[in-house]
C-alpha positions in Angstrom: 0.0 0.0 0.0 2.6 2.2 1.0 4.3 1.8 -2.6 0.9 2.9 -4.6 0.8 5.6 -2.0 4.1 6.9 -3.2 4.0 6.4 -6.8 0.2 8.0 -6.8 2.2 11.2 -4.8 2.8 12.9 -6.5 3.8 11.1 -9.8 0.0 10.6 -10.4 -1.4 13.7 -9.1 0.0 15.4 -12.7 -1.7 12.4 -14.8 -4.8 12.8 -12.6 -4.7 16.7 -13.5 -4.1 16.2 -17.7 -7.0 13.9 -16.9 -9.3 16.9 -15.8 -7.9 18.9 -18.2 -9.1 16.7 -20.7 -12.4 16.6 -19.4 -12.9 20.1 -19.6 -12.5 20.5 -23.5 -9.3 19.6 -23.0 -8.5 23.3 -22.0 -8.8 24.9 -24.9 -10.1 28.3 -23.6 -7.5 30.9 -22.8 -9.0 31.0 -19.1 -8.1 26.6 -18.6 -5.2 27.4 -20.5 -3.8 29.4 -17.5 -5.4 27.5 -14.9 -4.0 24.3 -15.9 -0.9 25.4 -16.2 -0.5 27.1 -13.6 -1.5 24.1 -11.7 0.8 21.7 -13.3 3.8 24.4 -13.0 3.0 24.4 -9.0 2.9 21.1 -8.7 5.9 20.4 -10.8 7.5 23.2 -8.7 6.6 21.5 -5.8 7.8 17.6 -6.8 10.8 19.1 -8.1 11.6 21.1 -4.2 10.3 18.4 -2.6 12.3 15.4 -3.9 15.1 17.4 -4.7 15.5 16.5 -7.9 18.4 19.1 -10.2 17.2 20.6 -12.8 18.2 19.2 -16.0 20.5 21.5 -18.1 18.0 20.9 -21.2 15.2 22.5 -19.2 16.7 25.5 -18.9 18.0 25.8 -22.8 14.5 25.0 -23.8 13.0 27.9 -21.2 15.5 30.2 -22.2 14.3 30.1 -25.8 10.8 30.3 -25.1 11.5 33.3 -23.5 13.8 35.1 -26.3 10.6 34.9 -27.9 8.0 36.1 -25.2 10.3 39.0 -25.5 9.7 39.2 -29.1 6.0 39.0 -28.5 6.4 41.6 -25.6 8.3 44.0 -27.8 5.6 43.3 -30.6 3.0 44.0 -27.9 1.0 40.8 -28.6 1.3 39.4 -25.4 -2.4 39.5 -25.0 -2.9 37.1 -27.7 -0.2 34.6 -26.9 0.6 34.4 -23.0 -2.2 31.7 -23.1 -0.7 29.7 -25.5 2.9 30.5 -23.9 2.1 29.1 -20.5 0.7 25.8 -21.6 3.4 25.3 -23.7 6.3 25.7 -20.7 3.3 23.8 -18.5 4.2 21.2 -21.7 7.8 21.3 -20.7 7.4 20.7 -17.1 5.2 17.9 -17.6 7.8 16.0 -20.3 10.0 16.5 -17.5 7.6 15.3 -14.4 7.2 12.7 -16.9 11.0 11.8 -17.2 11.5 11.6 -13.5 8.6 9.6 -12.9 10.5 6.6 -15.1 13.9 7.1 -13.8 13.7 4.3 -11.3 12.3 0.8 -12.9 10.1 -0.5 -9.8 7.8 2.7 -11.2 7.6 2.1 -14.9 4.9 -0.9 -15.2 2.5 1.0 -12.1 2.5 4.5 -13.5 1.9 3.0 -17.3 -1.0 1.1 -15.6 -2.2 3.8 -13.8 -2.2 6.4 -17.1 -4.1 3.3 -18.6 -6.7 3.2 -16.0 -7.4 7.1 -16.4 -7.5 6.5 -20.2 -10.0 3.8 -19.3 -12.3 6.1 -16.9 -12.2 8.3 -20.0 -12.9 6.3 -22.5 -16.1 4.9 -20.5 -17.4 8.0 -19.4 -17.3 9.2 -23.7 -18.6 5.9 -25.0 -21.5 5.7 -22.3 -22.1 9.8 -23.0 -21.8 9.4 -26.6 -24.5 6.1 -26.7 -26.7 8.0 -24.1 -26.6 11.8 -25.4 -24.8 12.1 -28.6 -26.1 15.6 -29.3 -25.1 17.0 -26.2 -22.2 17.6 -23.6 -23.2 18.0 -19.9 -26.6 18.9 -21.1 -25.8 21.4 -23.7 -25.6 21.0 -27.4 -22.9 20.4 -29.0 -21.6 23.2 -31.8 -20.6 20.7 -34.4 -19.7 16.9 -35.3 -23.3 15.8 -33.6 -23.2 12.4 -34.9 -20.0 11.6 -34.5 -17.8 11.0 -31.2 -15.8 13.6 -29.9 -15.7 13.3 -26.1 -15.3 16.4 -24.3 -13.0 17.9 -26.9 -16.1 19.1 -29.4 -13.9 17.8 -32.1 -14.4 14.4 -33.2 -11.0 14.5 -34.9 -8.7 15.7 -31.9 -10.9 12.8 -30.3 -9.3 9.9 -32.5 -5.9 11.4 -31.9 -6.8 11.0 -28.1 -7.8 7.5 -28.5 -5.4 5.9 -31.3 -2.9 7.0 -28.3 -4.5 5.4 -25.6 -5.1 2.5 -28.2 -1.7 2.3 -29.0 -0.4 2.7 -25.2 -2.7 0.0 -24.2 -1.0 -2.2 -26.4 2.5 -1.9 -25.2 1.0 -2.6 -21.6 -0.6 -6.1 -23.7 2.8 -7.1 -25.1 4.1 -6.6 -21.7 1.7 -8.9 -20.0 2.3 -11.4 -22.8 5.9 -11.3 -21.4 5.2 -12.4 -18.1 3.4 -15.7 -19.5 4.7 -18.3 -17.9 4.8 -20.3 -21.2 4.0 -20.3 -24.5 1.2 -22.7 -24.7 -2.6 -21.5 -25.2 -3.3 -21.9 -21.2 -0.1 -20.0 -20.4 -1.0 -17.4 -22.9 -4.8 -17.2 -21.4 -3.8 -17.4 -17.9 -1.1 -14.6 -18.4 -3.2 -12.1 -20.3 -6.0 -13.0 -17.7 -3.8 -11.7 -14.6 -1.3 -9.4 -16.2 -3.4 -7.5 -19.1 -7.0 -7.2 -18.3 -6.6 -3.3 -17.9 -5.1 -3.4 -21.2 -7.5 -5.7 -23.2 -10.5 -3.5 -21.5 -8.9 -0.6 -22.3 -7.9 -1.2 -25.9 -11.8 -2.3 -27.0 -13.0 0.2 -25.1 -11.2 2.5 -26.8 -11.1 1.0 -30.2 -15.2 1.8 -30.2 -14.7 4.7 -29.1 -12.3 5.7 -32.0 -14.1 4.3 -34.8 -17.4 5.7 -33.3 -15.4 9.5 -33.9 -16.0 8.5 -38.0 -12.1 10.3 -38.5 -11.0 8.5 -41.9 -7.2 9.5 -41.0 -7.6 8.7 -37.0 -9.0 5.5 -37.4 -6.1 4.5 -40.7 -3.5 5.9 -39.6 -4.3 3.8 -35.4 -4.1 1.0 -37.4 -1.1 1.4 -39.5 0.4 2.1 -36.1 -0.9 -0.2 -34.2 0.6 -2.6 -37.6 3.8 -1.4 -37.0 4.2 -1.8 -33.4 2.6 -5.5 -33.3 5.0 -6.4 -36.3 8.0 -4.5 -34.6 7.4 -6.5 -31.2 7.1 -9.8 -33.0 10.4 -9.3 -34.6 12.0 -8.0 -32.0 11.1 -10.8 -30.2 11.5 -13.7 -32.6 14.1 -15.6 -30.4 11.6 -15.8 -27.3 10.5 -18.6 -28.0 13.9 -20.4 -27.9 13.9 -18.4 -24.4 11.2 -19.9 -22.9 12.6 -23.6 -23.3 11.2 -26.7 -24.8 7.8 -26.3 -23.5 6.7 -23.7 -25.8 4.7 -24.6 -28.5 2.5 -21.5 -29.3 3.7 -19.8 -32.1 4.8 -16.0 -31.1 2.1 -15.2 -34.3 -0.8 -16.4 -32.1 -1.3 -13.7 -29.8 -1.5 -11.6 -33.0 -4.3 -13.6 -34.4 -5.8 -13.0 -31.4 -5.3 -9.4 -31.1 -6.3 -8.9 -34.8 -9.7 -10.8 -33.9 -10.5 -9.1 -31.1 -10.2 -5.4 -33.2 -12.0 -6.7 -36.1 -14.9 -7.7 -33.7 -15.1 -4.3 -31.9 -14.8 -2.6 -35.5 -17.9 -4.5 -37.1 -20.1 -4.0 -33.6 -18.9 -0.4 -33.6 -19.7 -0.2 -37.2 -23.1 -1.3 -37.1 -24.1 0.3 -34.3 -22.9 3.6 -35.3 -25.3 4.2 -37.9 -24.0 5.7 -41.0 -21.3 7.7 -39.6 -18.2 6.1 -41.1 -19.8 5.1 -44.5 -20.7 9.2 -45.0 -17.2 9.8 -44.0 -15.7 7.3 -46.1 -17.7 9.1 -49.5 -16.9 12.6 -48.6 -12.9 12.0 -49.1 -12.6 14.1 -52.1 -14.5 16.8 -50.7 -12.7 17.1 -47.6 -8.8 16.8 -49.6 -10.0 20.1 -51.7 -10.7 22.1 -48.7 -6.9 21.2 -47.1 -5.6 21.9 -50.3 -7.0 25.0 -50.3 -6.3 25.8 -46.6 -2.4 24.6 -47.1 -2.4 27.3 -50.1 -3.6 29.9 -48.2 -1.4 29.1 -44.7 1.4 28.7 -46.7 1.4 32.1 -48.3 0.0 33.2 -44.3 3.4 31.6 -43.0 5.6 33.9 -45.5 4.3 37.4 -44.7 6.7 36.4 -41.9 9.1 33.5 -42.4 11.4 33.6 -39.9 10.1 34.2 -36.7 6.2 34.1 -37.5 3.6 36.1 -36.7 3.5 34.7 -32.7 1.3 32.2 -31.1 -2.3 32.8 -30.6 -1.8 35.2 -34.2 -3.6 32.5 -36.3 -7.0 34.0 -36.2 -5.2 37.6 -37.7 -3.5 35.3 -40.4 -6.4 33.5 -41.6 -8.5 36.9 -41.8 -5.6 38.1 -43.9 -5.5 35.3 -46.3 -9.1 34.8 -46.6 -11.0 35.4 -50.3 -14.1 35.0 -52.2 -13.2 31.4 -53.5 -12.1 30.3 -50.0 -13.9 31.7 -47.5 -16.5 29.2 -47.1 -13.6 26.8 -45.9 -11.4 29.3 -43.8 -14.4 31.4 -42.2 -15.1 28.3 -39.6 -11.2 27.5 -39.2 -9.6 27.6 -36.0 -6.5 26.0 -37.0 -4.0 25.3 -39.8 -5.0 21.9 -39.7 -1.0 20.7 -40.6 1.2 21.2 -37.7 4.2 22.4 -39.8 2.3 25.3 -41.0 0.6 26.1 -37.7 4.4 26.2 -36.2 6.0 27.9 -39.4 2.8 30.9 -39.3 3.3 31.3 -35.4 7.1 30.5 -35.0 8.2 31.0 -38.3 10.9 28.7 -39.5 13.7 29.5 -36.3 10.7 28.3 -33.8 10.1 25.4 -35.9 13.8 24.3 -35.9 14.4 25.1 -32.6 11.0 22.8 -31.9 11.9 19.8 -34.0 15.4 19.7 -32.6 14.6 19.4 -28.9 12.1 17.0 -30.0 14.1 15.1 -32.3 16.8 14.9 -29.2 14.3 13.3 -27.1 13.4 10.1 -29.8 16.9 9.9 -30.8 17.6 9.4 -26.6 14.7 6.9 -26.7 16.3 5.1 -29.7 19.8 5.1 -28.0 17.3 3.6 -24.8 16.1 0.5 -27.2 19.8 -0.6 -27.3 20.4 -0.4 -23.9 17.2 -1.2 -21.7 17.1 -5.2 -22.0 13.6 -4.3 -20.2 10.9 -2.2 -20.7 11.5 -2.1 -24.8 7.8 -2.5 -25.8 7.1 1.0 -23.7 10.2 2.5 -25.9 8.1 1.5 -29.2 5.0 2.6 -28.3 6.6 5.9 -27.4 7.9 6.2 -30.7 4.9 4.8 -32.8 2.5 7.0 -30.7 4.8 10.5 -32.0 4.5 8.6 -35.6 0.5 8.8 -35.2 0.3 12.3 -33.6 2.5 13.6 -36.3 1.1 11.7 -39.0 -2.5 12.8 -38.1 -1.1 16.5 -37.1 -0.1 16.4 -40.9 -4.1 16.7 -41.5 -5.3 17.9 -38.5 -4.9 20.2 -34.9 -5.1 17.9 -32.2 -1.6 19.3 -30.8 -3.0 22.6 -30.6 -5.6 21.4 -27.6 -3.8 21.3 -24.4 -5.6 18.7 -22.9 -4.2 15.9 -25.7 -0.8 17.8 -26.3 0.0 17.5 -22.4 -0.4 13.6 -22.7 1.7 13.4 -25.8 4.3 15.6 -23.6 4.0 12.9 -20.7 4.4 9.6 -22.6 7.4 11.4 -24.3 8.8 11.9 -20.8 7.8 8.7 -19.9 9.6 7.6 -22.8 13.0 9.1 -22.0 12.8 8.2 -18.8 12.8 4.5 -19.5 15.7 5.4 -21.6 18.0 7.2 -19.3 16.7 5.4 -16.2 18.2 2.5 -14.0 16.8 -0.3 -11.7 16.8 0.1 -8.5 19.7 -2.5 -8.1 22.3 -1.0 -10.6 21.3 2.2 -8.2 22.5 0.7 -5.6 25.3 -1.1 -6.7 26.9 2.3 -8.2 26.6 3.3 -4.6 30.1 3.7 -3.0 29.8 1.0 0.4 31.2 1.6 3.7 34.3 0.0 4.7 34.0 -2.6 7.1 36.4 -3.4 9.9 
């Protein structure tokens, strides 16, 4: 008891806290935008006094250059527009770093990736149960827009199947870790491991998986399963000798849980699809009319982003650029857009291309530190590849959508990156101890 105790405070008090977030439109007013992070700054503040913990060199660099360019926002006098925006993103930084410390030491790695599991469960039950019950409405009032389709508490059913091909894909590293603690490789052993060691995940992933295809997002649900494809394939061949591992007794294929998994999915897709009415067949139809309004959005963001290339026209400026590039033959796409809809032009128009460099190389160091952990953790790998194929997915679907611009989902990207590196850089609890200097006896 006293071991949940410690890993719940405070590691989980920040999951627990994204977790309200995301309930609450996933912040995405300027008001819950400094609320929330003013509550996960204090209470990283206070994690970081409290435990002692140094301050990492890299956290320091990376607020320094956030602040070069609240200084050029200052000077430009468009703080107003972008001090929001500005404190969730350092409220980002401190929670990829919460998120790093929380995985440092190995006895915490499988409890807090069980615990973020159960809050993605809690919220995938409460949107599937609202969704079934009320689908027009969101504690009692009517939604804006995307009425028959799912979109939890975010309004958007899109930045909803971003949510959930995350918590799909995380739920599936916590599967192929319970399939490691089988004590064979036989059917029972398979069954009787996944019973005791991954019934949080298997919950959590149908769960999940009816809530993603119930959202109707034609790139959310694809591109889940091309990287849900990727890490199951990745995992089997990483793990082709295993079976050699386990000794003679094995005589369940590595393919089978697989078969299994791939089973299971298809199942939850056809219910989902047939209970979901017309949703995703109406999506399916309308892909050429959808592909001529990002083209025609990516024309006129890309000639937003050069009015001022290098340093962009600051965060929270978007609305100003869209009026700017709006006309008679695309107005009725860009007068409801909130968004750039391709995160490489949202950064380029409010960063401009030194932001977005500066950007892509911190978070470029942070996969390459993952990458370097794959060849040295001999534990805890599957967690490093979901890490990696959850950035593929957010990025992939950030290529067509704006999910990263919604606190609420960017913050758990930000965690499960920390979580990430932290497996990486971390030790056990043993090596710890052994790299202890002893006392001299006698």
């Amino acid at each position: 008891m006293r071991g949940i105790i410690n890993i719940f405070i405070p590691w989980g008090l920040i999951m627990c806290l994204i977790g309200v977030a995301t309930l609450f439109f996933g912040a995405d007013t300027p008001l819950s935008q400094y609320v929330f992070s003013g509550l996960i700054l204090t209470l990283s503040a206070i994690i970081v006094a409290w435990r002692r913990h140094a301050v990492p060199y890299w956290v320091g660099l990376a607020g320094a250059l956030i602040g070069l360019f609240v200084l050029k926002e200052m000077a430009a006098r468009q703080l107003i527009l972008s001090g929001a925006e500005y404190a969730c993103l350092v409220a980002g930084l401190a929670v990829v770093l919460i998120g790093r410390e929380s995985m440092m030491l190995s006895t915490r790695i499988t409890p807090m990736w069980q615990l973020s599991g159960l809050i993605f469960l809690v919220i995938s039950c409460w949107a599937f149960v609202d969704f079934i019950t009320a689908p027009e409405t969101l504690f009692g009032q009517a939604r804006p827009y995307h009425e028959d389709r799912l979109s939890a508490a975010f309004l958007s059913a899109n930045v909803a199947a971003t949510f959930f091909g995350v918590i799909i894909l995380s739920s599936l590293a916590l599967l192929v870790q319970a399939f490691a603690k089988t004590p064979s490789l036989t059917l029972l052993g398979v069954a009787e491991g996944l019973f005791r060691h991954g019934a949080l995940a298997i919950v959590t992933l149908l769960v999940a998986m009816s809530c993603l295809l119930l959202t109707g997002s034609r790139a959310g649900i694809g591109l889940t399963f091309i990287a849900a494809v990727i890490l199951i394939v990745w995992e089997v061949w990483a793990t082709r000798n295993l079976r050699q591992d386990r000794g003679a007794g094995a005589k369940t294929p590595l393919i089978l849980p697989v078969v299994l998994a791939v089973l299971a999915i298809s199942s939850v897709a056809a219910l989902a699809m047939l209970t979901s009415g017309d949703v995703v067949g109406e999506r399916a139809t309308s892909l050429e009319q959808s592909a001529n309004s990002r083209g025609m959005m990516f024309a006129a963001y890309w000639q937003g982003h050069l009015e001022a290339p290098f340093f962009g026209q600051g965060l929270g400026a978007f609305g100003v650029v869209n009026q700017a590039q709006m006309t008679a033959e695309n107005a009725h796409v860009l007068t409801q857009q909130g968004a750039a809809h391709n995160v490489v032009l949202q950064w380029l128009i409010q960063t401009g291309w030194v932001g977005f460099l500066l950007a892509a190389a911190m978070i470029g160091f942070i996969h390459w530190r993952i990458i370097l952990g794959l060849k040295r953790r001999r534990r805890y790998r599957p967690f490093l590849r979901a890490v990696l194929c959850i950035s593929f997915f957010v990025f992939a679907h950030n290529m067509v959508d704006f999910s990263l611009e919604v606190p609420g989902l960017m913050w758990w990207w930000a965690l499960l990156l920390g979580f990430g590196w932290g497996i990486a850089d971390g030790r056990s609890a043993d090596r710890r101890a052994a790299s202890r200097p002893r006392p001299r006896s006698g």
